[in-house]
DSSP file (Angstrom, degrees, kcal/mol; ACC not computed):
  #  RESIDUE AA STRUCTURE BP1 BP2  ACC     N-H-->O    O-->H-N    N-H-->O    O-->H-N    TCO  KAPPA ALPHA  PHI   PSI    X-CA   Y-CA   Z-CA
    1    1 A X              0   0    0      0, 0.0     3,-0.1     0, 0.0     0, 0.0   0.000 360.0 360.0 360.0 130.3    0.0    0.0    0.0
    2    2 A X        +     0   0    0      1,-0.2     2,-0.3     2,-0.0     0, 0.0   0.705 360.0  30.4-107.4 -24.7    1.8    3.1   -1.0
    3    3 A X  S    S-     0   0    0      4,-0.0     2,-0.3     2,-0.0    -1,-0.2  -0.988  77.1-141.9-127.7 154.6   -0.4    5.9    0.7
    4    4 A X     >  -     0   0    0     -2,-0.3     4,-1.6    -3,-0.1     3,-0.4  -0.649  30.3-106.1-102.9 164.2   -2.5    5.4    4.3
    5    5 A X  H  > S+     0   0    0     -2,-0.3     4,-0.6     1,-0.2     5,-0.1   0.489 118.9  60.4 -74.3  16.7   -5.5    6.5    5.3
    6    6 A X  H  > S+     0   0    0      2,-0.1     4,-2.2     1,-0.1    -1,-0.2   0.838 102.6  52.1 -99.6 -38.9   -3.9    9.0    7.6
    7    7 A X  H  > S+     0   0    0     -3,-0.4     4,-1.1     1,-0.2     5,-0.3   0.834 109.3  53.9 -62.4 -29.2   -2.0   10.8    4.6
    8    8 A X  H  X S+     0   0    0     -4,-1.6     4,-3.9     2,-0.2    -1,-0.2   0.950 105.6  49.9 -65.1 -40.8   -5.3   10.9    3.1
    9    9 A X  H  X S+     0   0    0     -4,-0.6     4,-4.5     2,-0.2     5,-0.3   0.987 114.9  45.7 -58.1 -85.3   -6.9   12.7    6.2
   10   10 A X  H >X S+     0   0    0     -4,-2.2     4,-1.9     1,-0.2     3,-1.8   0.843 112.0  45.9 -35.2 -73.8   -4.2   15.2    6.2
   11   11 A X  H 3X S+     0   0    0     -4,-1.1     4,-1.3     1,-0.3     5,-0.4   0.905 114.2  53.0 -31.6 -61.7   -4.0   16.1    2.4
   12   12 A X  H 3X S+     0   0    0     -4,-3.9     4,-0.6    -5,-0.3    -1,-0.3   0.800 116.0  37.7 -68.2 -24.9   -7.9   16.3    2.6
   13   13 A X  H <X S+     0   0    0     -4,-4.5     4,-2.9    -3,-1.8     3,-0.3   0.961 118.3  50.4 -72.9 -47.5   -7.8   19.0    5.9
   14   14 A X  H  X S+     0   0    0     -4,-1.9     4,-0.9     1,-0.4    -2,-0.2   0.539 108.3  49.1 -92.8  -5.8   -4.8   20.8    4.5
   15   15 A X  H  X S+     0   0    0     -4,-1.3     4,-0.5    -5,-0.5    -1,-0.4   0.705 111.0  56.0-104.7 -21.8   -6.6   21.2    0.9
   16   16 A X  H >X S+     0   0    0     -4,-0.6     4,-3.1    -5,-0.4     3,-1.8   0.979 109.8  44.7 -76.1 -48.4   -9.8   22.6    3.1
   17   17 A X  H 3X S+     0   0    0     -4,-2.9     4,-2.3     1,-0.2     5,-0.2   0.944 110.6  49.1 -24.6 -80.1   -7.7   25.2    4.6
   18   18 A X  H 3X S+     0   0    0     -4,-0.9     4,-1.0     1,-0.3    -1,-0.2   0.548 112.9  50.9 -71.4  -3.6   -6.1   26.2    1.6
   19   19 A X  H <X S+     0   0    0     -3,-1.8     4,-2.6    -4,-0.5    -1,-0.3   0.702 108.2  53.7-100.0 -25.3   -9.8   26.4   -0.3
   20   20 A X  H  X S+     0   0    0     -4,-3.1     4,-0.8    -5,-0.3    -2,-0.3   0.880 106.0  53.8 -91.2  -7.5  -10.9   28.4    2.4
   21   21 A X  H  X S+     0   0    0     -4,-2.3     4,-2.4    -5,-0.3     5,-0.2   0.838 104.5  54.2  -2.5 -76.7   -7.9   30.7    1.8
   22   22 A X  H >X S+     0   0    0     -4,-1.0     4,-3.0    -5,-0.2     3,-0.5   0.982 103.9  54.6 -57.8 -70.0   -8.8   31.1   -1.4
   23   23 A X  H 3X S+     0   0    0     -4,-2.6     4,-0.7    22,-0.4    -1,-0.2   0.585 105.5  49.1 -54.8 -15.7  -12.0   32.1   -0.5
   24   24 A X  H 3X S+     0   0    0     -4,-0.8     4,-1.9     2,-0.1    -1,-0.2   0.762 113.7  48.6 -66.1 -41.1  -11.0   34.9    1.8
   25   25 A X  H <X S+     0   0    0     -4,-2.4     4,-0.7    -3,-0.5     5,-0.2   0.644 110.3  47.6 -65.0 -16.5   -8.6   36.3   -0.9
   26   26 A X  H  X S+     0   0    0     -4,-3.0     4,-2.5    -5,-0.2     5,-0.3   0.867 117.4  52.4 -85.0 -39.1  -11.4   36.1   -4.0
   27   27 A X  H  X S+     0   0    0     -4,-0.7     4,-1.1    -5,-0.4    -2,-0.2   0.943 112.9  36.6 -47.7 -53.3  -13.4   38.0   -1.0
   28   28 A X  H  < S+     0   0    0     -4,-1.9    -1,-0.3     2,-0.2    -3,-0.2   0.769 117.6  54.3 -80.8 -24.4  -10.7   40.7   -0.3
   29   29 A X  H >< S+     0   0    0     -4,-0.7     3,-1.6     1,-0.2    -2,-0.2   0.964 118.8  35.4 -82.5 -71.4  -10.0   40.8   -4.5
   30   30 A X  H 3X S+     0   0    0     -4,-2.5     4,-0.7     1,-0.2     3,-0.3   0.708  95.5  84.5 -54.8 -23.4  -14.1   41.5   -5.1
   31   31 A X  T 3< S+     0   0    0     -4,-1.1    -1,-0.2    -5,-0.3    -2,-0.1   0.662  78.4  63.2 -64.8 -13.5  -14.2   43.5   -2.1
   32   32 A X  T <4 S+     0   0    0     -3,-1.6    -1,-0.2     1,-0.2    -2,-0.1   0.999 106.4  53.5 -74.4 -75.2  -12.9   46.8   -4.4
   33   33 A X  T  4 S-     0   0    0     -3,-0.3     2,-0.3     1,-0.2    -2,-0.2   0.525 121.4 -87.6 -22.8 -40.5  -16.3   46.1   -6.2
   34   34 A X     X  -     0   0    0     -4,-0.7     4,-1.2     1,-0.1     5,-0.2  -0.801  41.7 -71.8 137.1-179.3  -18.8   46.2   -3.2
   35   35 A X  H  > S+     0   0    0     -2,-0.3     4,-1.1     2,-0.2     5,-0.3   0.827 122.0  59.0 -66.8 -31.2  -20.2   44.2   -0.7
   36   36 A X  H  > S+     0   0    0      1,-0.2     4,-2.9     2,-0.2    -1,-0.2   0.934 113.0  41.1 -68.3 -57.7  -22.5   42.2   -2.9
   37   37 A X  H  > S+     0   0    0      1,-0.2     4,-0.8     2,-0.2    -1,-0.2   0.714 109.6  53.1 -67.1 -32.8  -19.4   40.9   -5.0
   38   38 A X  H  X S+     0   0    0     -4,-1.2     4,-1.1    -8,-0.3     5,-0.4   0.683 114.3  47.5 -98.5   2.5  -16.8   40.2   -2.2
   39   39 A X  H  X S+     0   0    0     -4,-1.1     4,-0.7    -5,-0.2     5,-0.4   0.857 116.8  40.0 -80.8 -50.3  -19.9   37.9   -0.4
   40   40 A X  H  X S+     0   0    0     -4,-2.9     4,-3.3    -5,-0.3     5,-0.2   0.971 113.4  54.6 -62.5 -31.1  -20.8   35.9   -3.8
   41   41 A X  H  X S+     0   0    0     -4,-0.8     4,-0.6     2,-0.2   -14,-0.3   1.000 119.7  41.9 -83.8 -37.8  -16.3   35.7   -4.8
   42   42 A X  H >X S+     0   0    0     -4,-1.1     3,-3.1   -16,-0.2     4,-1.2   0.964 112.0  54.6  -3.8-100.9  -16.5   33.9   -0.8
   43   43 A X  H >X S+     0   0    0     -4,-0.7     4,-2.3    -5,-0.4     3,-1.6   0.679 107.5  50.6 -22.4 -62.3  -19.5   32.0   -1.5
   44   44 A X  H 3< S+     0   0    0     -4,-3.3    -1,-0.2    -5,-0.4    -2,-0.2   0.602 112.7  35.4 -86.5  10.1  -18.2   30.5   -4.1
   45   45 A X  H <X S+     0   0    0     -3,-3.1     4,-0.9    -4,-0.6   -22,-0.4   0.342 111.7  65.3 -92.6 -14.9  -15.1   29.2   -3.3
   46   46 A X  H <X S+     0   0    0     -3,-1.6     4,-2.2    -4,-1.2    -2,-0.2   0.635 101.2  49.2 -97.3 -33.7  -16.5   28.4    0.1
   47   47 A X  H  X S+     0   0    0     -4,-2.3     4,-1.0    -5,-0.4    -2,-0.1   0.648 104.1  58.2-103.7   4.5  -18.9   25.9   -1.5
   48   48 A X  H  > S+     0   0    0     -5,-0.4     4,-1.5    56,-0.2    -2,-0.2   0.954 109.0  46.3 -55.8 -62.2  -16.0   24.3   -3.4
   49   49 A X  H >X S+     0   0    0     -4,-0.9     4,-3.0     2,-0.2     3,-1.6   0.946 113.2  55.4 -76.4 -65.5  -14.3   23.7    0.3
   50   50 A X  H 3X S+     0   0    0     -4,-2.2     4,-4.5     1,-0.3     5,-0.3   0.839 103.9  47.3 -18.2 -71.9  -17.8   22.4    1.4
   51   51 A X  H 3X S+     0   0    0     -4,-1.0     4,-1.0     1,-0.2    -1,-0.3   0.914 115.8  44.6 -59.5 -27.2  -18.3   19.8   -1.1
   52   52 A X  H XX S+     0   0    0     -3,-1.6     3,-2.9    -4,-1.5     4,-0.9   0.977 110.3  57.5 -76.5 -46.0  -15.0   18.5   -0.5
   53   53 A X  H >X S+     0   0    0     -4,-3.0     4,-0.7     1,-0.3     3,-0.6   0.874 110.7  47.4 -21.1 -56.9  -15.6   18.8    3.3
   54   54 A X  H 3X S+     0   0    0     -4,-4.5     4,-1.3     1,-0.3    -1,-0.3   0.663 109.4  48.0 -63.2 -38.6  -18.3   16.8    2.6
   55   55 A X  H << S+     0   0    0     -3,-2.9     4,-0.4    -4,-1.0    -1,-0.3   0.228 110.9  51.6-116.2  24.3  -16.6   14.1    0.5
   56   56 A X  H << S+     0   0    0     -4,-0.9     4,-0.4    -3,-0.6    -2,-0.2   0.242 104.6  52.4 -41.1 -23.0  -13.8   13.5    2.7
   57   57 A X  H  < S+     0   0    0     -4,-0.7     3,-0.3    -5,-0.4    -2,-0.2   0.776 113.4  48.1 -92.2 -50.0  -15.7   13.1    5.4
   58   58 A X  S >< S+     0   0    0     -4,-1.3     3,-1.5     1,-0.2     4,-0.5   0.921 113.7  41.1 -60.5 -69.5  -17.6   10.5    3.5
   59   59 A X  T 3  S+     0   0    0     -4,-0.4    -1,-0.2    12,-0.4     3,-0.2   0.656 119.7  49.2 -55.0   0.1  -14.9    8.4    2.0
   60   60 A X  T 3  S+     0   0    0     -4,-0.4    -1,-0.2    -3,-0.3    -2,-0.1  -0.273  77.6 103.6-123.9  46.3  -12.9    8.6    5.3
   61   61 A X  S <  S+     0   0    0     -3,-1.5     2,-0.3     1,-0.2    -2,-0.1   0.761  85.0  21.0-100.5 -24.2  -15.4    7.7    7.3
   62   62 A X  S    S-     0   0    0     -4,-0.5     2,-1.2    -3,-0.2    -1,-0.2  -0.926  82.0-115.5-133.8 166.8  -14.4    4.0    8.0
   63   63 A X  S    S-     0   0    0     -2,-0.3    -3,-0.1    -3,-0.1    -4,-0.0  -0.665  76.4 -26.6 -92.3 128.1  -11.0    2.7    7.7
   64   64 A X  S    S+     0   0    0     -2,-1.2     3,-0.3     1,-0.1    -2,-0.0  -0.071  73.9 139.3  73.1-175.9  -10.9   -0.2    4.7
   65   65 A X    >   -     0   0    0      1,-0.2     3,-3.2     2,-0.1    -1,-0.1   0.182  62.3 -96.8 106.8 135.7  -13.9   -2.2    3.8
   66   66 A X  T 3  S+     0   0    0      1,-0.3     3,-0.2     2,-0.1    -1,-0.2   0.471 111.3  70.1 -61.9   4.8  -15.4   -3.5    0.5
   67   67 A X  T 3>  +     0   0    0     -3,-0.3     4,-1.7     1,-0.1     3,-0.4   0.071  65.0 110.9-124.3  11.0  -17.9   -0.7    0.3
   68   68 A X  H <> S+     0   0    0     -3,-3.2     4,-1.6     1,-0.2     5,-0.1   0.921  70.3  51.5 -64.0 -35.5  -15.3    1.9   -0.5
   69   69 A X  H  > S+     0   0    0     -3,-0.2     4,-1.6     2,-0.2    -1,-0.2   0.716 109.5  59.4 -60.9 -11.7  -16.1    2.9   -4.2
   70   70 A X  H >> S+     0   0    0     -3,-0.4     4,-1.8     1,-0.2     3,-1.4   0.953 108.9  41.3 -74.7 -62.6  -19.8    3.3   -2.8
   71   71 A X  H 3X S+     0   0    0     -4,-1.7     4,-3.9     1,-0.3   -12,-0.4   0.790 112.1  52.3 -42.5 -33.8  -18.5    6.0   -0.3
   72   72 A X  H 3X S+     0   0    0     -4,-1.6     4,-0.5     2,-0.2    -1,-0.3   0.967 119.7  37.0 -79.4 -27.4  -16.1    7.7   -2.9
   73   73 A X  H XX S+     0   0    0     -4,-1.6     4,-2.5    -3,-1.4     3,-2.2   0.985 114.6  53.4 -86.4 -44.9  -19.4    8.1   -5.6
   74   74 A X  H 3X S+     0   0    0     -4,-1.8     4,-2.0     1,-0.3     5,-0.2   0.876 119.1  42.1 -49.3 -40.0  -22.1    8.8   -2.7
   75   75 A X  H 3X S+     0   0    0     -4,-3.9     4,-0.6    -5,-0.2    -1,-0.3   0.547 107.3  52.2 -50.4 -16.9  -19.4   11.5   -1.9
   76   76 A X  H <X S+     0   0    0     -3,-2.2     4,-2.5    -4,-0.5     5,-0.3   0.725 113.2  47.6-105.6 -38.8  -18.7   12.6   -5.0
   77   77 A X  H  X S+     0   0    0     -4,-2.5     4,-1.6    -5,-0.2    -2,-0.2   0.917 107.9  56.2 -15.5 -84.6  -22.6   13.1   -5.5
   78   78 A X  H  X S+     0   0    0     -4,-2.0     4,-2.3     2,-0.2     5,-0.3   0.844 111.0  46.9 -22.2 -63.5  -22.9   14.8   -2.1
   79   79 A X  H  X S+     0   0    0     -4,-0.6     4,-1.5     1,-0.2     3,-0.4   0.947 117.5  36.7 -56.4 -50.1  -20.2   17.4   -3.4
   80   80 A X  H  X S+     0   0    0     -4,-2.5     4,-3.2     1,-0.3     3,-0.4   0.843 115.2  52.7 -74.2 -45.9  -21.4   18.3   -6.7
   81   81 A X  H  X S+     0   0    0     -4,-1.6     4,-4.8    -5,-0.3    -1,-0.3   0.886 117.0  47.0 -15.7 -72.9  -25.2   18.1   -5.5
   82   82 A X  H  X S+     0   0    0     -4,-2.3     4,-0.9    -3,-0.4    -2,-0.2   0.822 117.1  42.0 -47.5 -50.6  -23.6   20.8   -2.7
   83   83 A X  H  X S+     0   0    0     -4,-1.5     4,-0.9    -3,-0.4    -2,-0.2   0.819 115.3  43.2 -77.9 -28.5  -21.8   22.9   -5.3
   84   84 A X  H >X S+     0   0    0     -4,-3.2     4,-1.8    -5,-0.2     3,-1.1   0.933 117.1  50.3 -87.8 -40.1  -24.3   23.2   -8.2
   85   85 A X  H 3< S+     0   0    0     -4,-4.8     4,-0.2    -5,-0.3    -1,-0.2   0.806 104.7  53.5 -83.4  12.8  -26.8   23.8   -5.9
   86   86 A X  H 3< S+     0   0    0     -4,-0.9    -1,-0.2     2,-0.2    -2,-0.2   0.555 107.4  58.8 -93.7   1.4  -25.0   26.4   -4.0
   87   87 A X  H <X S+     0   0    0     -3,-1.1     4,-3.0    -4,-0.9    -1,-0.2   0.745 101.4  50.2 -61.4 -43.5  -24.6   28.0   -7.2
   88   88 A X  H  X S+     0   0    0     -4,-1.8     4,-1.4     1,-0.2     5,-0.3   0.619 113.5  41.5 -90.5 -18.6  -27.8   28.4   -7.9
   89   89 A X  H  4 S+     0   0    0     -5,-0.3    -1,-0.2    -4,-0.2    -2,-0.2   0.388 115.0  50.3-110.1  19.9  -28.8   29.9   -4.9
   90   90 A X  H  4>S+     0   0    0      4,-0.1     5,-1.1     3,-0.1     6,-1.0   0.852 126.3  33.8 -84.6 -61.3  -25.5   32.3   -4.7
   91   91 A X  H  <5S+     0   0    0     -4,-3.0    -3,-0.2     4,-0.2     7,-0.2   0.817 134.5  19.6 -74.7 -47.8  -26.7   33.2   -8.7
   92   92 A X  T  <5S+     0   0    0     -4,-1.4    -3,-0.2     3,-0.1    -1,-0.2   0.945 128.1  35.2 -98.4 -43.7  -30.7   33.0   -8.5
   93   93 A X  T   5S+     0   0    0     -5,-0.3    -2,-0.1     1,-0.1    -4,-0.1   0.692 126.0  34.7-109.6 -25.3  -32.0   33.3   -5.2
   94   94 A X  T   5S-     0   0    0     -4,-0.2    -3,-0.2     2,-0.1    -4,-0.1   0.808  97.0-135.8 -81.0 -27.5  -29.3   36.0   -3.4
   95   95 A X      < +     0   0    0     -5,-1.1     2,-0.3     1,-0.2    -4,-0.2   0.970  48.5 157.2  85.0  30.1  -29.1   37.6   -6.7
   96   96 A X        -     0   0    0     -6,-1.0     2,-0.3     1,-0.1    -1,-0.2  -0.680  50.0 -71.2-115.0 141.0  -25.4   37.9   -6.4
   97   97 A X     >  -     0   0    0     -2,-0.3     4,-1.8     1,-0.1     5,-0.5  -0.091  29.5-166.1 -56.8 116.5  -22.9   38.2   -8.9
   98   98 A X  T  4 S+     0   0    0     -2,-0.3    -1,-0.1     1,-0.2    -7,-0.1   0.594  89.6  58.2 -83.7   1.2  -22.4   35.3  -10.8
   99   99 A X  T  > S+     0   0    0      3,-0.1     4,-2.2     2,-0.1     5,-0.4   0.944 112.8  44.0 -67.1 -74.1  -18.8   36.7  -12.4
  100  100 A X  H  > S+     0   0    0      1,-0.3     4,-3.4     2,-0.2    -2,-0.2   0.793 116.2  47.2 -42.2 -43.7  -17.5   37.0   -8.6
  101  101 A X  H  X S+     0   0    0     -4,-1.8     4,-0.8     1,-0.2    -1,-0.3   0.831 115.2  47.2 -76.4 -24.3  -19.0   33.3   -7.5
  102  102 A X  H  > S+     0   0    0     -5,-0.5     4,-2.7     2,-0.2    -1,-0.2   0.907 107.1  47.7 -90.3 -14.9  -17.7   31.8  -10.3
  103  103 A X  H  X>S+     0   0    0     -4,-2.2     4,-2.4     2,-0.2     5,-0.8   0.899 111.6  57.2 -70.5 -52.0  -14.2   33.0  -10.4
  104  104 A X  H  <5S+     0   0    0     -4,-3.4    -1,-0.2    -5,-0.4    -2,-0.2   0.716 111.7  44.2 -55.6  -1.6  -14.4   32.0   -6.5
  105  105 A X  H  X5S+     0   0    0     -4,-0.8     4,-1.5     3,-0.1     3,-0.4   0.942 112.9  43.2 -67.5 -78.6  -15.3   28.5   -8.0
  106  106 A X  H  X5S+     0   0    0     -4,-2.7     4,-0.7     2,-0.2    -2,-0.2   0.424 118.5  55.6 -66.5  -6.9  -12.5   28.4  -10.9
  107  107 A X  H  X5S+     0   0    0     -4,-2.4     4,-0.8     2,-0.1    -1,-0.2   0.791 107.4  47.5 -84.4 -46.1  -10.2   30.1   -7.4
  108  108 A X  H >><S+     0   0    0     -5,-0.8     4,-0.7    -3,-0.4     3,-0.6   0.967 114.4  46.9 -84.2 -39.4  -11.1   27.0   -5.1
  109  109 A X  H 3X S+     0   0    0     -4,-1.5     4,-1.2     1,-0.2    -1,-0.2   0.785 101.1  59.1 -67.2 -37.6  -10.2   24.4   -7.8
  110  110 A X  H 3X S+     0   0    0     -4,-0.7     4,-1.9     2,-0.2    -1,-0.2   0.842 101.6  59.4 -70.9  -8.7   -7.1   25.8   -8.9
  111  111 A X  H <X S+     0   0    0     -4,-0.8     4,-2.9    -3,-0.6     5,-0.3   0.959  99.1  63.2 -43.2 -61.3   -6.2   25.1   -5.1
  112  112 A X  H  X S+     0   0    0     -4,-0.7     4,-1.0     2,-0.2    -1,-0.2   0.700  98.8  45.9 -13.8 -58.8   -7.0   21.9   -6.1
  113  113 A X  H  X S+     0   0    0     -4,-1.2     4,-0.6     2,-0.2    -2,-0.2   0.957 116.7  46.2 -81.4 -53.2   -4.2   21.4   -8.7
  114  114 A X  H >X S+     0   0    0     -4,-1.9     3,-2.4     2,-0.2     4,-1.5   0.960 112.6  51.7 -35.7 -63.3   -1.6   22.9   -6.2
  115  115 A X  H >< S+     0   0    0     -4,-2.9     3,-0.8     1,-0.3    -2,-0.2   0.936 115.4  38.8 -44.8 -47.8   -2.9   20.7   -3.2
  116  116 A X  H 3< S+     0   0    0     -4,-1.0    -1,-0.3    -5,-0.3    -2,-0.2   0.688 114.3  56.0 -93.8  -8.0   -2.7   17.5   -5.1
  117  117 A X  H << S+     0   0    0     -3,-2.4     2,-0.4    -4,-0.6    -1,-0.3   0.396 117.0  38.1-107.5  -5.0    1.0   18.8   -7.0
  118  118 A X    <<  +     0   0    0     -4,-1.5    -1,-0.3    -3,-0.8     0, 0.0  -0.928  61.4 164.2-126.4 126.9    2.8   19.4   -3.1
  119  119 A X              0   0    0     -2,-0.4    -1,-0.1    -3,-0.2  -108,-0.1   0.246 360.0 360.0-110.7  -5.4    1.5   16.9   -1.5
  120  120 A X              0   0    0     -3,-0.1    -5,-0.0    -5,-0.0    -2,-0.0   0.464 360.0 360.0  74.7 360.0    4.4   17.8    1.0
């Protein structure tokens, strides 16, 4: 076995940190724009780090076990489920600026591509 579930744990906190990072800096970027704009470039970088919250916590919820590809697609569900519909109520139902939420989207995923290229 070449990685443990503990290395998993860590990588999976240390890439929620670093998306909710992200989402305080797309917040301070939009914040030059207004209020409206630095809550939605937040929001949407913040419900990137959710859904992953969310599907880490599922797939690392038991150690081992034949049922693991269920967790990682019932997680992977959970996120996306979590991100398109926090989209849709950042975009339709606050009324918020969908430039701001979506860069804070395309912000928390390039996090993604750093996290997973230092894995430290």
């Amino acid at each position: 076995m070449l990685n443990s579930i503990a290395s998993g744990r860590r990588l999976a906190l240390r890439l929620l940190l670093w998306q909710l990072f992200a989402a305080m800096v797309v917040g301070l970027a939009f914040s030059v724009r207004g209020f409206r704009w630095a809550i939605a470039g937040a929001a949407g970088a913040a419900i990137v780090a959710v859904g992953n919250a969310l599907l880490s916590t599922r797939l690392f919820s038991q150690v081992g076990g034949a049922e693991a590809l269920w967790r990682l697609l019932t997680g992977m569900v959970l996120k996306w489920a979590v991100i398109v519909g926090g989209l849709i109520t950042i975009m339709f139902q606050f009324k918020l600026p969908p430039l701001a939420a979506i860069t804070g989207l395309v912000a928390a995923y390039a996090v993604n591509l750093l996290a997973f290229r230092f894995k430290g």
